[in-house]
C-alpha positions as CSV (number, residue, x, y, z in Angstrom):
1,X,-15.5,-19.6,-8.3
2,X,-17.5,-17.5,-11.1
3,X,-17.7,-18.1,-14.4
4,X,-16.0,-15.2,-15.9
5,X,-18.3,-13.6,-18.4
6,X,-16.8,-10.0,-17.7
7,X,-13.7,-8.1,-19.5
8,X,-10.7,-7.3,-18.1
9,X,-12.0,-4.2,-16.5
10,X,-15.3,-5.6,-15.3
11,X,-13.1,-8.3,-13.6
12,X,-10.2,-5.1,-11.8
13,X,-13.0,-3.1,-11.3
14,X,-15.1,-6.2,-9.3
15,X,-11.6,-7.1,-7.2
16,X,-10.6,-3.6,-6.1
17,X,-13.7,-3.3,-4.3
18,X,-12.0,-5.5,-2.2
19,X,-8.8,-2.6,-2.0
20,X,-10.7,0.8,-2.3
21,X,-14.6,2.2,-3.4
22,X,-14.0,3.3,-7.5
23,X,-13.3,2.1,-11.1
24,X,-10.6,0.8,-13.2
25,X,-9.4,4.0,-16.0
26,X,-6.1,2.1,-17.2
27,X,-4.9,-1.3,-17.4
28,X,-1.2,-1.9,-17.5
29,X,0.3,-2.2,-20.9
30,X,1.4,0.1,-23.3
31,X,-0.5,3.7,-24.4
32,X,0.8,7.0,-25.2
33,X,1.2,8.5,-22.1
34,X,-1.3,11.5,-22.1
35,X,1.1,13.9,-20.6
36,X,3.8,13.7,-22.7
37,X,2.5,11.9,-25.8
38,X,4.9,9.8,-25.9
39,X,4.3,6.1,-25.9
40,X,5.6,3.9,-22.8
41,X,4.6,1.2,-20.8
42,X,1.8,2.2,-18.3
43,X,3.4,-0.2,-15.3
44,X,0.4,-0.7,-13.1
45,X,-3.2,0.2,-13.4
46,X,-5.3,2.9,-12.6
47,X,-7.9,2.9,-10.3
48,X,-10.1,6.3,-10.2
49,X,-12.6,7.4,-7.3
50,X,-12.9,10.8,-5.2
51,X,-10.3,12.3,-3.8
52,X,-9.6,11.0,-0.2
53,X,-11.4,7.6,-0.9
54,X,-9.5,5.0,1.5
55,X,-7.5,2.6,0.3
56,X,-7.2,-1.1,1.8
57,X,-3.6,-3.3,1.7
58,X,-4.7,-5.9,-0.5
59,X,-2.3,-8.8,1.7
60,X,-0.5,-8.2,4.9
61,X,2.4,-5.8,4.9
62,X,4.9,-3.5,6.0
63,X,5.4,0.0,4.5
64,X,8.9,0.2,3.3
65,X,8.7,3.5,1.8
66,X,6.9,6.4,1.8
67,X,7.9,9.4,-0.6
68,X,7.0,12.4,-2.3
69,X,8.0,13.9,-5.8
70,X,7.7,15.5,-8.5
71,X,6.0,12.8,-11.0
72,X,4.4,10.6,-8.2
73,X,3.3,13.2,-6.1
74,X,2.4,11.4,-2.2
75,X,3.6,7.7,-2.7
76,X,4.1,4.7,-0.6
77,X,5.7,1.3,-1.2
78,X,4.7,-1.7,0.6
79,X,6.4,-5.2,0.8
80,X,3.7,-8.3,1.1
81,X,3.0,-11.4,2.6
82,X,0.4,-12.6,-0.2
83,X,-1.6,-15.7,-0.3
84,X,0.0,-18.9,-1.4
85,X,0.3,-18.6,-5.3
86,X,0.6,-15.0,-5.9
87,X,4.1,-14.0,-6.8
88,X,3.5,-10.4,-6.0
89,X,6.0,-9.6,-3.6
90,X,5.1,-5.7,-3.4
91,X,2.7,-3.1,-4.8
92,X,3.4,1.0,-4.8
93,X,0.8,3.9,-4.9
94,X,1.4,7.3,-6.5
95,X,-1.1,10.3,-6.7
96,X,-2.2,9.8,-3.0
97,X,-4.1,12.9,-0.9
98,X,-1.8,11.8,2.3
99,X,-1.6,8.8,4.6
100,X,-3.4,7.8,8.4
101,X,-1.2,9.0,11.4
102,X,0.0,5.9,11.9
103,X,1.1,4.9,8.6
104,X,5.0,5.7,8.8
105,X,8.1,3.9,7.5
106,X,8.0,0.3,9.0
107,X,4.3,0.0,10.1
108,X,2.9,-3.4,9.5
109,X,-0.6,-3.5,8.0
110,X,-2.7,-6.3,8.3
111,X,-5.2,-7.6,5.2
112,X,-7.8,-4.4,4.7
113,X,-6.3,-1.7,6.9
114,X,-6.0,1.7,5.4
115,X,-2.9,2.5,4.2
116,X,-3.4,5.9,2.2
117,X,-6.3,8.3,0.7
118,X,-6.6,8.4,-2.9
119,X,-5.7,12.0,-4.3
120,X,-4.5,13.8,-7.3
121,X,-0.9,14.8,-6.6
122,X,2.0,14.6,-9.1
123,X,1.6,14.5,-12.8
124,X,-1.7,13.6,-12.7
125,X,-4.8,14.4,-15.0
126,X,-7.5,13.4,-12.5
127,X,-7.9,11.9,-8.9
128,X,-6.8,8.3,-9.3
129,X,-4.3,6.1,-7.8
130,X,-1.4,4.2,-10.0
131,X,-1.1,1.0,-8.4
132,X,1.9,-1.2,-9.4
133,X,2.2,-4.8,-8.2
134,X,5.6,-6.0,-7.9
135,X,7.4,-9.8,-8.9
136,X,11.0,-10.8,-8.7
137,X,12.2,-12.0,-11.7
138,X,15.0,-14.9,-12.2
139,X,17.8,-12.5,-10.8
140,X,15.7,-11.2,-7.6
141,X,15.0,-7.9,-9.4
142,X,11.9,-6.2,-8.8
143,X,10.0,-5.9,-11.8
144,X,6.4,-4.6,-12.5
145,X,3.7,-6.9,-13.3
146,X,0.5,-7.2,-15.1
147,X,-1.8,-7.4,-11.7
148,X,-4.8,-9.3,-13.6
149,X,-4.1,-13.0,-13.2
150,X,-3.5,-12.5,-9.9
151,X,-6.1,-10.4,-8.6
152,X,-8.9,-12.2,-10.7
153,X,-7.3,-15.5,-8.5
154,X,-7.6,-13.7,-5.1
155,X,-10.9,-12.3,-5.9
156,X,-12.2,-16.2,-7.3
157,X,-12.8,-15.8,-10.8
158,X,-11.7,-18.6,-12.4
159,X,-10.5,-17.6,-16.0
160,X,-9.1,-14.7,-17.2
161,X,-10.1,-13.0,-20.6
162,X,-7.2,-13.1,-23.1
163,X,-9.0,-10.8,-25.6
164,X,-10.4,-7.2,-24.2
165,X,-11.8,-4.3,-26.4
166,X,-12.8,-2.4,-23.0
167,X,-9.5,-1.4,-21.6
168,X,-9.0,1.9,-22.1
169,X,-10.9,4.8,-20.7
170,X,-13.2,6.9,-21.7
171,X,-13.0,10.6,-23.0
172,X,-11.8,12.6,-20.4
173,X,-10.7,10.1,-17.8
174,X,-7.8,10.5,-15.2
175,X,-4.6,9.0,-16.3
């Protein structure tokens, strides 16, 4: 375990080099979205690196969707067999440049295959990729979760900060 000196962007962007090459731009929680202005909750975290930058399943799992539109532009949903102790159940990727051959409805990946390129498709200001992480709640309802707790525990840090001033991005980041 580390002792965590780091904020909670220095800890997502130390545990997603275990998931894809690049940098944390949003942390879940509420912002005003920078398309429309309007405030909402930001359901996942961004995570921005070039375009076509590989991206790694974080647990074993089996694509149960994959999907194109409008607002997400290239996604894919995957269901997950995650270490003891994590809840997450599921995790979803939006903005992607496109997917290996072999990544169809139904494949099962295995911890650190490639599931999809990072891209810049959908309502997008920037190549990224929107992650969400998924938990059930009391009535088996999937519901998006703040990913920090649980990928500070996978990736052994120890604590995690209750109080960061670093979590939003700088001028002209993707979104």
């Amino acid at each position: 375990m580390h002792l965590l000196l780091l904020n909670q962007t220095e800890v997502l962007n130390a545990c997603y080099r275990k998931f894809a090459e690049g940098r944390t731009a949003w942390m879940f929680g509420y912002r005003l979205n920078p398309i429309s202005k309007l405030p909402q909750l930001h359901n996942g975290v961004d995570l921005a690196a070039p375009i076509g930058t590989a991206l790694f399943a974080p647990w074993p799992a089996k694509v149960k969707r994959v999907w194109g539109d409008n607002l997400n532009g290239n996604a894919i949903f995957l269901e997950h067999t995650p270490p003891e102790g994590i809840p997450i159940v599921a995790s979803s990727y939006a903005h992607l440049a496109g997917y290996p051959a072999e990544v169809t409805l139904g494949y099962e990946l295995l911890e650190g295959d490639t599931f999809a390129f990072l891209g810049n498709t959908g309502h997008s200001t920037g190549p990224h990729v929107h992650a969400v992480f998924w938990v059930r709640d009391k009535n088996g309802k999937l519901v998006p979760t703040d990913p920090l707790p649980f990928l500070a525990a996978v990736c052994g840090f120890a604590e995690i900060p209750i109080h960061d001033a670093g979590n939003h991005p700088a001028e002209g980041e993707p979104t």
